[in-house]
Structures are given as C-alpha cells and as structure tokens.
Residue, then its C-alpha position, 0 to 999 in steps of 0.5 A: x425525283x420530286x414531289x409533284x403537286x396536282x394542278x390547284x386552281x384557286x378562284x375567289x368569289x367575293x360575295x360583297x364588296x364589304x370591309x372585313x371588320x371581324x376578319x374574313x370568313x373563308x370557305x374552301x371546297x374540294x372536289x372530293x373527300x378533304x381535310x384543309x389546312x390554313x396556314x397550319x390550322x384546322x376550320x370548321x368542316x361544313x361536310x366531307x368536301x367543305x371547310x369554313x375558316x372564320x376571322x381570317x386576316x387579309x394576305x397572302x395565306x398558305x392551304x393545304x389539302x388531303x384526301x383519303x388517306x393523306x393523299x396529297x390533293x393541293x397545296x399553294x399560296x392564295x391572297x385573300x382580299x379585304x372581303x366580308x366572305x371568300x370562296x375557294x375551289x381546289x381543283x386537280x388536273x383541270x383549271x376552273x375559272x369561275x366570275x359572275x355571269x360567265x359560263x363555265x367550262x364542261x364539266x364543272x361542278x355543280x358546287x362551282x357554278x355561279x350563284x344567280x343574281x340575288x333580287x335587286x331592292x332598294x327597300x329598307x324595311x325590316x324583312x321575314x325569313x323562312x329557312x328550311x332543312x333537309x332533316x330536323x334541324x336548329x337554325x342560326x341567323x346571324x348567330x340568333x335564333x328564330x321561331x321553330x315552325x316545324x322540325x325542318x322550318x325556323x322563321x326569322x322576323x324583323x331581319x335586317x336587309x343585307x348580307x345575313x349568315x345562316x347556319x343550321x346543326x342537327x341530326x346525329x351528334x348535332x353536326x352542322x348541316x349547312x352554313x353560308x351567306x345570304x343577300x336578303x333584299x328588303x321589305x320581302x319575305x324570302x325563304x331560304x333552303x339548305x342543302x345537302x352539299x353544305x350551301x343555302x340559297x335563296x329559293x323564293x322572294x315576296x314583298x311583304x303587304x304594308x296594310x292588311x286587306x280591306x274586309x268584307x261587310x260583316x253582313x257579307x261574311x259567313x262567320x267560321x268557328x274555329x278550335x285550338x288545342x294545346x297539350x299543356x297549358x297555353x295562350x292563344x292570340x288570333x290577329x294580335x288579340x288573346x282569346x280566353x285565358x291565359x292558361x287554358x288547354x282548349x278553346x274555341x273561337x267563335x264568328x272568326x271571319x273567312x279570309x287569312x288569320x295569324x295564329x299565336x300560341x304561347x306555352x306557359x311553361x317553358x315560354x315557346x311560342x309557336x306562329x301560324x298563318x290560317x286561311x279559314x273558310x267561310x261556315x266552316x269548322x276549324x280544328x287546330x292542334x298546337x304543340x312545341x315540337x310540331x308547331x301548328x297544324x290543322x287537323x279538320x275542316x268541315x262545313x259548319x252543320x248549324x247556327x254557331 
C-alpha cells in the first residue's frame, strides 16, 4: 500500500510581467498551519500559513509542505517562470483555480481571491506612501526605511512608481508581521495597510497637487498663533521656513495663517525627524506636542480670546 498525497492545487499569479534579475521571490500559502520546503530549503515564514522564498531561479522546482505534526499536506513539482513575484496556493482535496477578473469557486479562501486592479497612472513623478500596522511596527520599502509618523504609520517620500516591496517587523521578538508587493501609481499618495494574514494592500490613492493653494488676502485671514513643545531639544520648521532657534524646547509662532500648514520638528540629538500636516483654524490657539515616539500631536485648539 502506498502513500497517497492530498490533491495540491498549484496556481501562480504573476504580479508583473518583469525579468527577474535578482531571482524570483516565491510566496507559498497553505490553507492551514505549514511548514514548506523548496527544493529542500526553508524560507522566511511571513505567519503560521505563509512562507516567502527570495532569488529563487526560474524552473521546475520541487515543494513540499507539513502541517501539524508533520502531517503530510502536499508535495509536487511546480515551474516558476521568468517573474519578479509568483504565488503559490497549496490546497487539499479541492482544485482552486484562480486568473485575474474570474470568479472563483465557493468556498475559496479569502487569502485566494484575486487582487483588485491596482489604479491605472501613466505619471511618472515621484509618489508619497503611507503604510500602516495593525501593531507597533518598523516598516521597509524596498529595504529602506521611511519617517516614523506614529508607532503604527511610516511614511515614504519621493518613491518611485512601480512594483515597490514593503515589509513590516515588530512586536514580540520583532517577528516579521507583513511583506508583500505593491503597484504604486505615480504622482499619487497612496496608503497601504497590512494585515493580519500577512498581506498588504493598497486601501486608498489621491493625486499629489502640483502647486500649493492660492491664499486669501492677509486682510481676509484672521491670523492663528500656534505652540510647539518638544520634550528635548529641537528644530521646528513650518512651511519649509525654521522658526526660532536651533535648539529650543518650546516655541511659539505667531500670525500663522488659517488654512493647512506641514510641520517639521527635527531632534537634535539622535537626529529623528517627525512630520506633520496641520489644518489650523482661523483666531484660534494651537497647541502641538512633538515627541520621537508619538510623532506630532495636537493637544488643544481654542478660539484666540485677544489680540495676538
């Protein structure tokens, strides 16, 4: 009597039809729990059901995967093509197949559907991303990281349009929580989520305005004042002019325009910079806390009660 293996079904979606210089890097996914194999080596385990296998050649390669203890789940042969990116599903007792704008069969998983189309640009200007975790995290693009917004929020600029890898760790012993590849159009800002599963996709896409809004008259505006406090010493910059010193823990900034303002706090020791979008009220007071960890924060806003 021999061993029968489950039925595996092998279905590759190529994420972009590009030579694959630096190899091919392969995602495989499980429907449950694995450990996988390919051609005999281990990858990087993305979470309980998902491996990634980098600068894989283009052929005919053999994997192999275990459940819970040692279970046998699948094991086949599978060419990979000549791709930047490959996915694999392994599934048991049931054939999936899986091509762009089908529709699948009951009871797929949701890991299995098909990505929606990524926004069409034909743009080529440098794009702003904005990823965000689930948990506190450190995010990669393209194995460089970005501006630390918040614990959960890193923000790229001037990113490349194309095919852009984004990898996030954190948490107990700094496990990875979410790799994967991303279309990022041009001239946008697009922000990008990951999830619990291991994946991170594109949640939402802006164009990026060219030239900045045509202000009021001065005579028109009613002038805001606003506070910036820092709990070591820093540098702030409002509009991509430095207010006060260069080493200063508190400052105020007075007949600050009403309307949206970007905010630049650089610490002096260490070197972090922490950025910030500020839609500041007209006659109003405007307190700002700014710290390494928390990124900027708006503590209070009030109506001005006098003459600034």
């Amino acid at each position: 009597m021999f061993l029968r293996w489950p039925l595996m079904s092998l279905s590759l979606l190529l994420s972009a039809p590009a030579f694959a210089e630096d190899g091919v890097a392969v995602r495989v996914r499980c429907t449950e729990k694995c450990s996988v194999v390919l051609d005999g080596k281990h990858g990087y385990r993305v979470n309980d059901s998902t491996w990634e296998f980098k600068g894989i050649t283009p052929g005919s390669r053999r994997i192999d995967a275990t459940g819970v203890l040692n279970r046998p789940l699948a094991g086949s042969f599978v060419v990979i093509p000549d791709v930047a990116t490959a996915d694999v599903f392994l599934v048991s007792n049931k054939r999936i197949i899986i091509e762009p704008g089908s529709t699948t069969m009951p009871g797929t998983p949701a890991w299995a559907e098909p990505n929606p189309p990524q926004p069409v640009s034909t743009s080529n200007a440098p794009s702003v991303a904005i990823v965000k975790c689930q948990d506190e995290c450190t995010v990669l693009l393209d194995h460089k990281r970005g501006i630390r917004r918040d614990s959960r929020t890193w923000e790229f600029r001037d990113v490349a349009p194309g095919q852009r890898r984004v990898e996030a760790t954190g948490g107990l012993f700094d496990r990875r929580q979410f790799v994967g590849y991303v279309e990022v159009p041009g001239g946008s800002e697009v922000t990008l989520h990951g999830d619990s599963k291991g994946r991170v996709t594109l949640t939402e896409q802006k164009d990026l305005t060219p030239a900045k809004k045509a202000e009021p008259p001065k005579e028109a505006a009613q002038s805001s004042l606003l506070h910036v406090r820092c709990p070591k010493a820093c540098t702030v910059t409002l509009d991509g002019q430095r207010r006060g010193s260069s080493n200063t823990e508190s400052l105020s900034i007075r007949d600050v325009s009403p309307g949206s303002h970007d905010l630049q706090v650089d610490f002096t020791v260490g070197g972090k910079v922490r950025r910030a979008t500020l839609d500041v009220l007209a006659s109003h007071e405007v307190f700002v806390t700014a710290t390494e960890d928390h990124g900027v924060q708006v503590t209070n806003s009030k109506p001005l009660t006098g003459p600034l």
